[in-house]
SEDRENKE-425984 format. One record per residue (C-alpha): x, y, z. Coordinates in Angstrom, 3 decimals, decimal comma. Layout:
<rs>
{r {X Y Z}} ...
</rs>
This chain:
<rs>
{r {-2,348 19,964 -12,364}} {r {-6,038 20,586 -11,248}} {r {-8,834 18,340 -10,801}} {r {-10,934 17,491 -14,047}} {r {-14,193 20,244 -13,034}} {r {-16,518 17,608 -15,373}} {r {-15,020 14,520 -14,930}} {r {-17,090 11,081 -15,100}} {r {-14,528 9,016 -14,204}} {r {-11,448 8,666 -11,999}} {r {-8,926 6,792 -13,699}} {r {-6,025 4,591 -12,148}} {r {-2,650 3,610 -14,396}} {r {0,257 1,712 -13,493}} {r {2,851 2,103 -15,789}} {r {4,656 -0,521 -14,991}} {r {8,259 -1,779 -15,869}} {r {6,720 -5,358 -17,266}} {r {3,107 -4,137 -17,862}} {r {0,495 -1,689 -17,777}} {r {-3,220 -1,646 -16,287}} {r {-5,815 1,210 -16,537}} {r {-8,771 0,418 -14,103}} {r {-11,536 3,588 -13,489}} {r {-14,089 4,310 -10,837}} {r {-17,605 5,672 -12,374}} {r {-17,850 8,557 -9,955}} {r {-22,267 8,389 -11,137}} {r {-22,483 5,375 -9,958}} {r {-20,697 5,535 -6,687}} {r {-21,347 6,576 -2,976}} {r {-19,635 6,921 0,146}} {r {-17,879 3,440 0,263}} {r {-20,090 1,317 -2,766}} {r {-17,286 1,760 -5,681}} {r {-18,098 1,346 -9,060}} {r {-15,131 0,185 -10,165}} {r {-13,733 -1,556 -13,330}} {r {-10,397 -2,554 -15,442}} {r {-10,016 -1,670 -19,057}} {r {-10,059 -4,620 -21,493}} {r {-6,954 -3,156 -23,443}} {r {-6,896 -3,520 -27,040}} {r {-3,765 -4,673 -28,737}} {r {-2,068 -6,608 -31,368}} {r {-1,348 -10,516 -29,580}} {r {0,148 -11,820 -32,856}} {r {1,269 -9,708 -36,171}} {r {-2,909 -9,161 -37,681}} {r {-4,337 -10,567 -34,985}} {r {-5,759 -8,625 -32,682}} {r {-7,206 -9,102 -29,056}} {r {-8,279 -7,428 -25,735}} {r {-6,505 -7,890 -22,082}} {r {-6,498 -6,738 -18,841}} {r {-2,819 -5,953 -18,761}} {r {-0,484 -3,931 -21,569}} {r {3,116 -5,282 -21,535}} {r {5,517 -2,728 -21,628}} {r {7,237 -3,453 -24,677}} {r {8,139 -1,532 -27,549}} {r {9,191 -3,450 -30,592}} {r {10,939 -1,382 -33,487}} {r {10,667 -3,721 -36,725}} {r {12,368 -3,494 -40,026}} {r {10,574 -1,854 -42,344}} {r {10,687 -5,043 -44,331}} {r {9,806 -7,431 -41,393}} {r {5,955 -7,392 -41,411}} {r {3,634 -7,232 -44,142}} {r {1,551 -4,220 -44,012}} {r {-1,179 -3,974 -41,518}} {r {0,127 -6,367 -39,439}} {r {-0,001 -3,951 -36,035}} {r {-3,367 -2,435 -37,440}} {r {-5,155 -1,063 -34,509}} {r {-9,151 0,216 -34,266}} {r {-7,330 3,689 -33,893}} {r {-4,566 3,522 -36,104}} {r {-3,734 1,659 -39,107}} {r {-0,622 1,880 -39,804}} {r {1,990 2,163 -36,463}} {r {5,433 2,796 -37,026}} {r {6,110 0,564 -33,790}} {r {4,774 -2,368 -31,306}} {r {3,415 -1,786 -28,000}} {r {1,929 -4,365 -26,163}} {r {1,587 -8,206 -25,735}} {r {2,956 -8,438 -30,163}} {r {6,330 -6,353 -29,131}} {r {6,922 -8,645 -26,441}} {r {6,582 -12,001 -28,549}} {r {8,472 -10,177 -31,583}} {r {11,237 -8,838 -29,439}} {r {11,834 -12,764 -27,875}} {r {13,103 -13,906 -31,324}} {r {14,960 -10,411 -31,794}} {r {15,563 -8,963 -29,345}} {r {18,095 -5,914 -30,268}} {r {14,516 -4,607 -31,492}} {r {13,206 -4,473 -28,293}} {r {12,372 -2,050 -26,320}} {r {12,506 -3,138 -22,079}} {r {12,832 -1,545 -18,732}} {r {11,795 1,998 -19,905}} {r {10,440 2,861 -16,259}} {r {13,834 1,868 -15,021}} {r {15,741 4,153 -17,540}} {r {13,334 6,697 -16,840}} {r {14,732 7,202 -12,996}} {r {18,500 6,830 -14,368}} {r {20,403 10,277 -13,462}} {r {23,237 8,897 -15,489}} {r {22,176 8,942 -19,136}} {r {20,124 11,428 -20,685}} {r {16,332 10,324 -20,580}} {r {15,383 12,463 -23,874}} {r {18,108 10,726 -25,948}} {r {17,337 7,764 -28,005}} {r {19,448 5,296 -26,038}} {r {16,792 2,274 -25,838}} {r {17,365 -1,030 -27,471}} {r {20,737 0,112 -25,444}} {r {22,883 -2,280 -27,103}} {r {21,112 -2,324 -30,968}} {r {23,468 -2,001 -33,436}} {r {23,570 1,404 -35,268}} {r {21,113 0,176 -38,073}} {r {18,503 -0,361 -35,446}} {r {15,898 2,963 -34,410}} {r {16,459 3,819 -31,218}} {r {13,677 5,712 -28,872}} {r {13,996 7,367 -25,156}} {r {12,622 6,264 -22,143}} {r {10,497 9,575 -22,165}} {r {9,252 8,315 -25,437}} {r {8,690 4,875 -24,621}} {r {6,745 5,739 -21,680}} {r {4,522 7,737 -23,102}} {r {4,141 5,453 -25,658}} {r {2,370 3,270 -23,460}} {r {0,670 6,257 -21,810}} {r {-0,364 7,201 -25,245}} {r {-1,806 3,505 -25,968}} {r {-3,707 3,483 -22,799}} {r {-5,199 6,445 -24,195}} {r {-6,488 5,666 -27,077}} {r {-7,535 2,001 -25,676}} {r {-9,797 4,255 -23,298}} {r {-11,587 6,575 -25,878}} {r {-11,862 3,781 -28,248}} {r {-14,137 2,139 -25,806}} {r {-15,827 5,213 -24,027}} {r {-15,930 8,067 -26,739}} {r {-18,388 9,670 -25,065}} {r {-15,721 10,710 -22,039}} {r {-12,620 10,903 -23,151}} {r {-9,336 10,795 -21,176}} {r {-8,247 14,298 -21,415}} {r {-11,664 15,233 -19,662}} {r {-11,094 12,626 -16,892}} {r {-9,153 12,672 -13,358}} {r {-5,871 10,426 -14,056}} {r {-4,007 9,124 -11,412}} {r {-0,696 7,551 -12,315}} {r {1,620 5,649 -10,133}} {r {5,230 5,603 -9,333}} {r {7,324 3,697 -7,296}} {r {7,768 5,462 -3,852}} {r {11,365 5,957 -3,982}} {r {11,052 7,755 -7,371}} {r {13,256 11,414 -7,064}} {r {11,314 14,788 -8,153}} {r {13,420 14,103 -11,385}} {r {11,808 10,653 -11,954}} {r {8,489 11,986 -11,182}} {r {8,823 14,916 -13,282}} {r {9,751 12,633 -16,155}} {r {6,992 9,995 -15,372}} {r {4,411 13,400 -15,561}} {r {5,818 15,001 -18,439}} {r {5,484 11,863 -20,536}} {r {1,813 11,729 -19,391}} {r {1,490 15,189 -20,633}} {r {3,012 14,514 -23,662}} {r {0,391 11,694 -24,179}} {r {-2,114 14,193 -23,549}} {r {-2,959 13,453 -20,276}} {r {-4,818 17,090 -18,977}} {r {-5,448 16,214 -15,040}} {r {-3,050 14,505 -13,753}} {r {-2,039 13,333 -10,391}} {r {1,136 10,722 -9,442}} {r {0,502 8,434 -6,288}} {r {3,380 6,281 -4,542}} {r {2,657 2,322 -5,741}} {r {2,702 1,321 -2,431}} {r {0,161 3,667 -1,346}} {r {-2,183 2,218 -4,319}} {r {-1,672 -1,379 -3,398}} {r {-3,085 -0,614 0,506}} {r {-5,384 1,600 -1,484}} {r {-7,086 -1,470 -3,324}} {r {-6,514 -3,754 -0,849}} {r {-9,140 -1,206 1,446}} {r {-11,652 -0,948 -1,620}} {r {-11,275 -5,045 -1,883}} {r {-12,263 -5,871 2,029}} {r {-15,780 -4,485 3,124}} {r {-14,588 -5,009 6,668}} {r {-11,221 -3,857 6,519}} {r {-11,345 -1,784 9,530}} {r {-11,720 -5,145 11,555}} {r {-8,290 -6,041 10,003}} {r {-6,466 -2,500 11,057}} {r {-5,916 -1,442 14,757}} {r {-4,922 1,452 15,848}} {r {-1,033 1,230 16,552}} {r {-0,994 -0,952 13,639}} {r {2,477 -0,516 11,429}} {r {1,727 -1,814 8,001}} {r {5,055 -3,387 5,617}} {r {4,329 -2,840 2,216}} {r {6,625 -5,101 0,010}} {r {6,270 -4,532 -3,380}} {r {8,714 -6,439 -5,961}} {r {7,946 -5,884 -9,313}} {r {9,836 -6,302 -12,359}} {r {12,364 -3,945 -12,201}} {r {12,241 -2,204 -8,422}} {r {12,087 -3,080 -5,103}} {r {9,952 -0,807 -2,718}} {r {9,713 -0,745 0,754}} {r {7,418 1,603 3,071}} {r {5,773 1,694 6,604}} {r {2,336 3,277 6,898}} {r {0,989 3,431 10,840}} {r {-2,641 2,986 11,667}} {r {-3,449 6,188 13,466}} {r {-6,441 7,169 15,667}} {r {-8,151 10,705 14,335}} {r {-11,034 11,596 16,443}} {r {-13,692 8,287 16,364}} {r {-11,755 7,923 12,173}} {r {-8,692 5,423 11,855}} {r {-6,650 7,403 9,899}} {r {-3,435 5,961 7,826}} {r {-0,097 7,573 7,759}} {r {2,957 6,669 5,667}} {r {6,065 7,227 7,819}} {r {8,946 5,482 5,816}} {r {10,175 4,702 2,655}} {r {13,160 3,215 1,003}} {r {15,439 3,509 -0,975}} {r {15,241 3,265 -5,186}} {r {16,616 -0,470 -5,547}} {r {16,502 -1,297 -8,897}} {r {16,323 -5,564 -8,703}} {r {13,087 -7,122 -9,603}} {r {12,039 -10,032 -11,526}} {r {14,305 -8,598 -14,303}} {r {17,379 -9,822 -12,248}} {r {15,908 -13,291 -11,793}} {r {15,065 -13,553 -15,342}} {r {18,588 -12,664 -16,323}} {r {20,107 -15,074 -13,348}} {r {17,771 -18,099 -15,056}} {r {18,708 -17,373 -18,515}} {r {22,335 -17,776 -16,962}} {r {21,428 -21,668 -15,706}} {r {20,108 -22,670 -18,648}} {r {23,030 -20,992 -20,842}} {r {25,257 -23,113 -18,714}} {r {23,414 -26,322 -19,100}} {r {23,296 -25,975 -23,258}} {r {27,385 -24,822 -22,740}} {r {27,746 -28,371 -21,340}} {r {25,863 -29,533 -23,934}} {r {28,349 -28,074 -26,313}} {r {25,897 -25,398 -27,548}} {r {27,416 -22,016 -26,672}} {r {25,090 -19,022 -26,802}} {r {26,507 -15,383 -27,790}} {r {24,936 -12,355 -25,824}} {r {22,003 -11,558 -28,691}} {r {20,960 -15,675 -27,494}} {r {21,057 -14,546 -23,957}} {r {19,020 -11,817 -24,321}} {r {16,536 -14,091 -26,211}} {r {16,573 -16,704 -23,619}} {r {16,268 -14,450 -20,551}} {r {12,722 -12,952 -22,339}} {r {11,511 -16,653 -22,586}} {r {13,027 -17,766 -19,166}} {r {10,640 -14,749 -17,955}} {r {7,949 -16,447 -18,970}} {r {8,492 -19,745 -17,901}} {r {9,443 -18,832 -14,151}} {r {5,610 -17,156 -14,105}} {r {4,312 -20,192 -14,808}} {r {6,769 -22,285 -12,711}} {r {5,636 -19,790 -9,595}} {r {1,787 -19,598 -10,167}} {r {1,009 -23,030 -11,524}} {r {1,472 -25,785 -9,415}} {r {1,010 -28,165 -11,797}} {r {3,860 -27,877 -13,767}} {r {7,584 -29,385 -12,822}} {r {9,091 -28,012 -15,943}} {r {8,401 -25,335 -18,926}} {r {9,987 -25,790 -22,304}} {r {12,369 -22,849 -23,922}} {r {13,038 -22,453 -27,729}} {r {16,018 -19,776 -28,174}} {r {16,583 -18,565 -31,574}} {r {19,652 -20,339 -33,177}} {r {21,784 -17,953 -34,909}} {r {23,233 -20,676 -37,638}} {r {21,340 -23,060 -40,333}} {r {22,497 -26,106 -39,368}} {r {20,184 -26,913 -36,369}} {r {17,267 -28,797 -37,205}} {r {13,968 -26,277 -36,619}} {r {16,736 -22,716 -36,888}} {r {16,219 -23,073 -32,965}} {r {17,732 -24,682 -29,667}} {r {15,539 -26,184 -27,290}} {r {15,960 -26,538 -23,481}} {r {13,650 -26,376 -20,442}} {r {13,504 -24,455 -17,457}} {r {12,587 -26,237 -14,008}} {r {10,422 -26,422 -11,074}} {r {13,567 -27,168 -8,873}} {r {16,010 -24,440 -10,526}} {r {13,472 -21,553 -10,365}} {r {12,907 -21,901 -6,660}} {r {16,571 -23,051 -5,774}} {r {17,916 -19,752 -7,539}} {r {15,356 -17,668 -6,327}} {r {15,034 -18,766 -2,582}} {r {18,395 -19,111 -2,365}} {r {20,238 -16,362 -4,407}} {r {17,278 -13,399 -4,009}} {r {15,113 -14,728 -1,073}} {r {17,606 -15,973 1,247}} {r {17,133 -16,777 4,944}} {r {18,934 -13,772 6,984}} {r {19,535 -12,292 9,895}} {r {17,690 -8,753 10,976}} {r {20,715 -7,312 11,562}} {r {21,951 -8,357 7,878}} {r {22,917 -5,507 5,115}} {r {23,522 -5,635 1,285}} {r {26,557 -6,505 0,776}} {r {29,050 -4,227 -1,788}} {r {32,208 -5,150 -3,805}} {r {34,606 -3,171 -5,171}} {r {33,526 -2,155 -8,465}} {r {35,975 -2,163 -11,918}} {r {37,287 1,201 -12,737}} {r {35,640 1,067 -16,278}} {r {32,156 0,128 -16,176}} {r {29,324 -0,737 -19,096}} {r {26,915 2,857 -19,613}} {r {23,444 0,988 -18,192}} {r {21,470 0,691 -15,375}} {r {22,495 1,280 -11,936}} {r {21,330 -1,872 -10,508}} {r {21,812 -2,752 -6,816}} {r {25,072 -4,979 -6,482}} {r {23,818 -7,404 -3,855}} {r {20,908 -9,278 -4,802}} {r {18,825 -10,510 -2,057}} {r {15,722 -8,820 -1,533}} {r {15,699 -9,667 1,877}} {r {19,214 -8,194 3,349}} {r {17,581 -5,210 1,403}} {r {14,389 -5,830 3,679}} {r {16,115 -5,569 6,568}} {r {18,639 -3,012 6,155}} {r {15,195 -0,660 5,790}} {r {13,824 -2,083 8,940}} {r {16,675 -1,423 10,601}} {r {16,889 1,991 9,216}} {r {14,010 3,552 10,319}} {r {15,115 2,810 14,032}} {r {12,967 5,624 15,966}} {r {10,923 6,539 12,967}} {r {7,628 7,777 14,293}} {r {7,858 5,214 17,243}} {r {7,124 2,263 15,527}} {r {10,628 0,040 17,218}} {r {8,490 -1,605 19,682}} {r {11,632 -1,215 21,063}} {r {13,631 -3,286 19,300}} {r {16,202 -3,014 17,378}} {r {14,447 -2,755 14,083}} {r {11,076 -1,394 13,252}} {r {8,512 -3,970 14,231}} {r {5,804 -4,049 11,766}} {r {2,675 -5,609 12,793}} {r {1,100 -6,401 9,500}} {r {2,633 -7,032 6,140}} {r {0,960 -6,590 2,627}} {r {2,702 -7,582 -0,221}} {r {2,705 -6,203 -4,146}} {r {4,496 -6,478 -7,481}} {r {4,159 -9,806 -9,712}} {r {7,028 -11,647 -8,573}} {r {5,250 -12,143 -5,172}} {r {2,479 -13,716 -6,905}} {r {4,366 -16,620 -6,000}} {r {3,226 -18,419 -2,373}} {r {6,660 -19,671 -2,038}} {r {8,138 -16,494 -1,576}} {r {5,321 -15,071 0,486}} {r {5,834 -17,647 3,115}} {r {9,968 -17,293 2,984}} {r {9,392 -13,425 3,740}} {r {6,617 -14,156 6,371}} {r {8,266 -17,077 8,056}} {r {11,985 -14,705 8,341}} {r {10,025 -11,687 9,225}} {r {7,920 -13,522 12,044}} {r {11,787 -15,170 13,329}} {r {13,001 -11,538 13,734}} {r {9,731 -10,412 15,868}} {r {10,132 -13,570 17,961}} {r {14,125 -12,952 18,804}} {r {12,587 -9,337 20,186}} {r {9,794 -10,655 22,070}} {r {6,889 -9,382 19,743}} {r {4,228 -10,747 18,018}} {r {3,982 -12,489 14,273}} {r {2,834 -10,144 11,657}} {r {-0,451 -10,622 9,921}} {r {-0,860 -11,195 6,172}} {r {-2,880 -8,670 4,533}} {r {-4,212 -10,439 1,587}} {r {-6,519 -10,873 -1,338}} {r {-4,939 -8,552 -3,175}} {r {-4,875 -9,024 -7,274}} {r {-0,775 -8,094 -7,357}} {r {-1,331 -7,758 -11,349}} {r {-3,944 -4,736 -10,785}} {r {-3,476 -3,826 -7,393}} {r {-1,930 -0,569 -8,412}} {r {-3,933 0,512 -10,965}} {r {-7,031 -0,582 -8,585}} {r {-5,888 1,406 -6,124}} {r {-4,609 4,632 -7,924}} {r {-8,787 4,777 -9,542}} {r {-10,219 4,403 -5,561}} {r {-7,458 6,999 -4,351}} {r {-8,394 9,317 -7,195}} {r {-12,369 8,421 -6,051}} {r {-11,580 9,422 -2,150}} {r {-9,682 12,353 -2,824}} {r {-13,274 13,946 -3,919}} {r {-14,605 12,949 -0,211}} {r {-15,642 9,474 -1,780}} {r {-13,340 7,341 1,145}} {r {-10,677 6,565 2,565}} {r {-7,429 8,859 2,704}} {r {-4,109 7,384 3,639}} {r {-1,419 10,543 4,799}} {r {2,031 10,889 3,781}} {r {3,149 13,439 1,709}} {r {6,987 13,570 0,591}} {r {8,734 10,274 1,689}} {r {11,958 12,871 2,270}} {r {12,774 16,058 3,395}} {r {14,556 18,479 1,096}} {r {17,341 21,075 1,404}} {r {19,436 23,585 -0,557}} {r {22,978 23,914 -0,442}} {r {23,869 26,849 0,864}} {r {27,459 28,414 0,166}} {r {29,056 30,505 2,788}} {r {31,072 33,647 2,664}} {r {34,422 33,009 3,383}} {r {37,549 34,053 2,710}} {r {39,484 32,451 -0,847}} {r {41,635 29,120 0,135}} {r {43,785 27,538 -2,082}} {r {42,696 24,444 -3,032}} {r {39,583 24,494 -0,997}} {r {35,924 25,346 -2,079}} {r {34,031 27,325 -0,064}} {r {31,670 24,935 2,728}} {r {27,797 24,736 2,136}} {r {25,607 23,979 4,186}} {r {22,115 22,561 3,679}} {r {18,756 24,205 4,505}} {r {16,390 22,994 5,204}} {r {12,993 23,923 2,720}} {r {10,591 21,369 2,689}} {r {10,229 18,796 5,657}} {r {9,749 15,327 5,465}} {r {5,787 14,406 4,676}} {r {4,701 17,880 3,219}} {r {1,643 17,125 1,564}} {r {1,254 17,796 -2,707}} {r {-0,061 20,736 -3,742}} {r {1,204 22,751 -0,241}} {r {3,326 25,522 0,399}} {r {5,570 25,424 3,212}} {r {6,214 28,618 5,356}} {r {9,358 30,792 3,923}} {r {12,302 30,221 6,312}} {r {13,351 32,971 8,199}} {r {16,866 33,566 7,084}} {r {17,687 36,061 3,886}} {r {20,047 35,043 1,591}} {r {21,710 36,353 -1,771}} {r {20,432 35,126 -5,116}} {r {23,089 35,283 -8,354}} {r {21,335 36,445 -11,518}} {r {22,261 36,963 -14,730}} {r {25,229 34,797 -14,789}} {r {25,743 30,966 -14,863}} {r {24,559 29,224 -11,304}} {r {24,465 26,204 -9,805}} {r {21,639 24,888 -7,267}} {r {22,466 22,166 -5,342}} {r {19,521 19,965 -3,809}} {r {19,780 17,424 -0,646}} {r {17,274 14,989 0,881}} {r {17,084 13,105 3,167}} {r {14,641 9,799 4,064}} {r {15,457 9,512 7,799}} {r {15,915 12,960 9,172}} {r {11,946 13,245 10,343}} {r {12,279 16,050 12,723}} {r {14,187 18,693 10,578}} {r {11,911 21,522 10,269}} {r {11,749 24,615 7,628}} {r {14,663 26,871 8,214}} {r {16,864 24,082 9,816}} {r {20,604 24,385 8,539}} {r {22,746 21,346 8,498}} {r {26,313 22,409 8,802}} {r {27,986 18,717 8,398}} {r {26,301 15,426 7,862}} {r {26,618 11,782 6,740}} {r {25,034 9,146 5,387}} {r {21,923 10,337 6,688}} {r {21,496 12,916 3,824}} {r {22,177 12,745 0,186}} {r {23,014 14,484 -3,000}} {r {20,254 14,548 -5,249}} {r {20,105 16,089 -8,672}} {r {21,874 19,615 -9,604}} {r {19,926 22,568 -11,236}} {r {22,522 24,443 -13,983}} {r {20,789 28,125 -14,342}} {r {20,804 31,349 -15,852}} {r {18,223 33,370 -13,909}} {r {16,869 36,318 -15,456}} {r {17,923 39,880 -14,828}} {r {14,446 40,948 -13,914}} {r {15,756 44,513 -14,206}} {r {18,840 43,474 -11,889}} {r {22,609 43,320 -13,360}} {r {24,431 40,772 -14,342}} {r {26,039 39,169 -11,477}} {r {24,035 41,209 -8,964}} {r {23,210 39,280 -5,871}} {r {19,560 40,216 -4,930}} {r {18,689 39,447 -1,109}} {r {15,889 36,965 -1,035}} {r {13,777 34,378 1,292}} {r {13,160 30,734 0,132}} {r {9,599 29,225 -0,108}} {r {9,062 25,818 -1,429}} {r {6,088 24,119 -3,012}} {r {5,542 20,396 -3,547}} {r {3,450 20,330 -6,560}} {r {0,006 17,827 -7,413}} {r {2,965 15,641 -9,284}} {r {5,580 15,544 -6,629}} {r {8,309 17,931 -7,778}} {r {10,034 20,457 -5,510}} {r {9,569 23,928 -6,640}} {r {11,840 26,782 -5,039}} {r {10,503 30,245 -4,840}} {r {12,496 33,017 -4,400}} {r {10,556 36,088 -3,148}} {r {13,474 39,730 -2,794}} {r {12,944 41,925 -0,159}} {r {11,122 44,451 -2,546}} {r {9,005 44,412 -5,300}} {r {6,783 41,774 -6,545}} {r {9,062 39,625 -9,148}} {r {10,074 36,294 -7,956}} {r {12,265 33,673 -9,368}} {r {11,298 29,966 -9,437}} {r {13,385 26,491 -9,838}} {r {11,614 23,353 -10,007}} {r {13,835 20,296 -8,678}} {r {13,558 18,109 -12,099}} {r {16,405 17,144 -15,004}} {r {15,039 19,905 -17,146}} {r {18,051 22,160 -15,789}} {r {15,889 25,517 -16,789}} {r {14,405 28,111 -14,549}} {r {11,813 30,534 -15,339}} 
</rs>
C-alpha cells in the first residue's frame, strides 16, 4: 500500500489486545528532528448516555440484548444508534455480563487454529448470544478510531492520511495479513504495519532530545514488551553508518501468548478460593466476571502506591444476597506474591519454559504458552540467539547492554527492578557489565507514539531503525523420486526470502528451475525460520530441526493460463515482502510473460 501523495498527517495506532491509542505527527508543522506530535482524545461512551473523551480505547466489544439498554444509550457524535459497544462502556457492561463480551480479539486474530472470519467471539456465549470474528472485532476498533479522527479533524480525513499500525513482532504473514485486511476493511487507504517493539524504541528516540548520548555504538538494545495478551522479545544493535548511528533489529522471538490476561485470570483464581472458603462458590460465568474486575484492581495495586488493597463486587447469580452481589478485595501482598513469584520469578540464564504433557482432548481456544514465567521465556530467547549478529560478548547468552521495556503490565516498578536486578546477575556470572535502563517511556502510548514518528522519518523526517523480516522464509520443495509404500516423497526447503529483507523489496530469483502444477488441486508449503541468519536466496535445506518451522499451508488451484490441466510448467521463484509484511511468491516460466502469484496469508487463494 503506497504512501498518502497529500497527506497532512502521519498517523500512529496500536491496536492493542486491552486498548487502543491513535497519536499523529502534523507533517506542516515539523522539521528535521522538532516533531509536532499529538494523541487523539478518543470519543466514546464511559457509561450507557454518557459520553466522554480519552486518550486510550479499550478493546472491548460488548453485544447487548436488544432489550438491555434504552435507546440511545451508546449514541455517538457519528452514529446514533450502534448495534454494539466499543470502548471504555463495553468494558464496564461486559464486567457484570460477561458472555456479552467481546476480549482478546488481537490474540484470536494470530490463532491458526480456528477460523478468524467465523463468528466464534464471546467463545463460550451461549447460542442466544451474537457472536462476531476477530477480523470483525478488530476492525471494529479500527473503524472507531476512524471515525474518532474525522470527527475531530474533518478537514483531513483518515483515508487521505499515512497510517501506520502496529503488530507484535512475532506476528506470522497470516497475522499480519489479517491485522491489514481489517484496516482495509475499516477503510484505512495507506497503510503501513510496524513491529511494536520497533515503535516503543521509536518513541522513546522522539521522547529524549539527547538520545544519541544514551546509544553507543556496539550497543545491543532488549526490548521487553508485556502487554495484555503477548509477550515480545527483540534485540536491535547500535550500528556505526558513516559519521550516522544507525539501528538494526537482529532478533526476535517467538509469538508467546501470556500477558496481563494470564495474571488477571491467576488473581481471579485467589480470590475465587478465598470466597470458596468462605462458603461462597463461584460458577465459571462468576469467574469470568471477577477476573475483568481483578484486572482492574491489580492496575491500581501496581501503579498506585498508596493503596494496600482494592475492593471487588462480582455479580451474584441468586436473589438471596443482600445488594444481588458478592464482595471481596484484592491485595497489595497477593498481587505481587502471585506475580513475582508465579510470572516474574528469579531464574537462572540457562533456565527454559517448562512443558507438560498435555490431555488428549483439549478445550477449542487460545494457544497460550504452558509455562508461565515471563522470565524462563526471557532467557530461553537470550540464549537462543547465541551467535546472532555477534552480540554474545562471548557468553553464553546474548549480552544486551541496554534494556527498554513496553506493554502496560511493566508499568509496574516492581517488576522493572525484578527483570533488571536478574538480568544484571546473569551479565555479572559472565564477567560483563549491568545493563542500562532506557526510560521515560509512556508504556500506555509508547506504540502508538512511536508508529506516528516512524511514519514521520520514513519521509526523511528522522531517525530510521533497520530490520526488515524478523525470519527467513522457504518453500517446500518435493523431490522426484521413485513411489514407496507408505512413504511420501522428501521436501526440502528453499530458501526465498532471507532473514531481514526489507518491506516493499524484491529479492533476486534463485537460480534453480523448478516445475509448477496448474490446473489441479496444490498444496504450498511455507517454512521460516528466526535463527538461521546466514541462509541466503537459493539455499536448500535438505533436513533440519528445531531451528526451522512449519508455518501456514497455501491450498490452490492455479490457473491454466493457456496450460493443461495438470501440466507442470518450468518456472523460477521470486519473492516480495510487501509494505504490510506478507510473503508474496512469484512464479515467472521460462517463456512468455504470464506469471503466477501466492501471497503467504490464511486467505488460501492465488491469483
Amino acid at each position: 500500500m503506497s504512501t498518502a501523495p497529500n497527506a497532512q498527517y502521519t498517523l500512529g495506532i496500536d491496536l492493542g489486545t486491552t486498548h487502543c491509542a491513535l497519536s499523529y505527527v502534523d507533517l506542516d508543522l515539523s522539521e528535521g528532528e522538532e516533531v509536532a506530535q499529538h494523541v487523539l482524545a478518543v470519543p466514546q461512551v464511559a457509561t450507557p448516555g454518557t459520553l466522554g473523551e480519552s486518550s486510550l480505547l479499550p478493546s472491548f466489544a460488548y453485544l447487548p440484548h436488544p432489550d438491555e439498554l434504552e435507546r440511545g444509550a451508546l449514541t455517538l457524535p457519528w452514529n446514533a444508534e450502534p448495534t454494539l459497544a466499543v470502548g471504555e462502556v463495553a468494558r464496564r457492561l461486559g464486567g457484570q455480563t460477561p458472555i456479552r463480551l467481546v476480549a482478546s480479539a488481537k490474540s484470536w486474530l494470530c490463532h491458526p487454529g480456528v477460523d478468524r472470519r467465523a463468528p466464534i467471539l464471546p467463545p463460550e456465549a451461549p447460542a442466544e448470544v451474537a457472536r462476531i470474528s476477530p477480523l470483525e472485532a478488530s476492525r471494529r476498533y479500527l473503524e472507531h478510531l476512524r471515525d474518532a479522527w474525522n470527527h475531530h479533524h474533518p478537514e483531513a480525513p483518515l483515508e487521505d492520511q499515512d497510517v501506520i499500525l502496529t503488530v507484535p513482532a512475532s506476528f506470522d504473514p497470516a497475522a499480519r495479513e489479517l491485522t491489514a485486511e481489517a484496516a482495509h476493511l475499516a477503510g484505512y487507504e495507506h497503510l503501513t504495519l510496524l513491529e511494536e517493539p520497533q515503535a516503543a524504541l521509536y518513541s522513546w528516540i522522539q521522547a529524549r532530545d539527547a538520545w544519541r548520548d544514551e546509544v553507543r555504538v556496539g550497543d545491543v538494545i532488549l526490548v521487553i514488551d508485556v502487554g495484555g495478551g503477548t509477550s515480545d522479545f527483540s534485540l536491535i544493535t547500535a550500528r556505526q553508518s558513516g559519521r550516522a548511528l544507525e539501528l538494526h533489529r537482529v532478533a526476535v522471538g517467538d509469538h508467546i501468548l501470556l500477558g496481563g490476561d494470564n495474571m488477571d485470570l491467576a488473581l481471579a483464581h485467589v480470590v475465587r478460593a478465598k470466597l470458596e472458603e468462605r462458603g461462597t462458590p463461584l460458577d465459571d460465568w462468576q469467574l469470568r466476571a471477577l477476573t475483568h474486575a481483578c484486572r482492574d484492581a491489580k492496575e491500581s495495586l501496581l501503579t498506585d502506591a498508596r493503596l494496600d488493597a482494592v475492593p471487588l463486587v462480582v455479580p451474584s447469580r441468586g436473589s438471596r444476597l443482600m445488594g444481588g452481589s458478592l464482595r471481596a478485595e484484592l491485595t497489595r501482598d497477593e498481587v505481587t506474591s502471585l506475580l513475582l513469584d508465579g510470572f516474574f520469578p528469579e531464574v537462572d540464564a540457562d533456565a527454559r519454559p517448562t512443558a507438560r504433557a498435555r490431555s488428549a482432548l483439549t478445550q477449542l481456544g487460545l494457544p497460550y504458552a504452558q509455562d508461565p514465567a515471563v522470565t524462563r521465556h526471557l532467557a530461553a530467547f537470550l540464549g537462543r540467539r547465541l551467535g546472532a549478529d555477534g552480540t554474545t560478548g562471548g557468553g553464553s547468552f546474548v549480552h544486551p547492554t541496554a534494556v527498554l521495556f513496553n506493554g502496560g503490565v511493566l508499568k509496574s516498578p516492581l517488576l522493572v527492578a525484578r527483570i533488571v536486578s536478574m538480568l544484571d546477575r546473569w551479565l555479572g556470572a559472565e564477567r560483563a557489565e549491568p545493563v542500562r535502563v532506557l526510560d521515560g517511556a509512556d508504556l500506555d502510548l509508547a506504540c502508538a507514539r512511536g508508529a506516528a514518528y516512524y511514519g514521520y522519518a520514513r519521509r526523511g523526517g528522522g531517525v530510521r531503525i533497520r530490520g526488515g523480516t524478523a525470519k527467513a522464509f522457504y518453500v517446500g520443495v518435493e523431490t522426484a523420486t521413485p513411489a514407496v509404500p507408505g512413504m511420501e516423497p522428501p521436501v526440502r526447503a528453499l530458501c526465498v526470502a532471507p532473514f531481514g529483507m526489507e518491506e516493499g523489496t524484491d529479492a533476486e530469483a534463485p537460480p534453480q528451475e523448478f516445475g509448477l502444477v496448474v490446473g489441479e488441486p496444490v498444496r504450498f508449503r511455507f517454512f521460516g525460520s528466526s535463527v538461521r541468519r546466514d541462509d541466503e536466496v537459493g539455499t536448500v535445506l535438505e533436513r533440519w530441526g528445531d531451528d526451522v518451522q512449519e508455518l501456514s499451508a497455501i491450498e490452490a488451484v492455479l490457473p491454466l493460463e493457456g496450460s493443461a490441466a495438470g501440466e507442470v510448467v518450468p518456472v523460477r521463484l521470486r519473492a516480495t515482502m510487501t509494505e504490510v509484511g506478507t510473503l508474496q511468491l512469484v512464479a515467472i516460466p521460462r517463456t512468455g510473460d504470464r506469471t503466477w502469484k501466492v501471497e503467504l496469508s490464511v486467505r488460501g487463494d492465488a491469483d
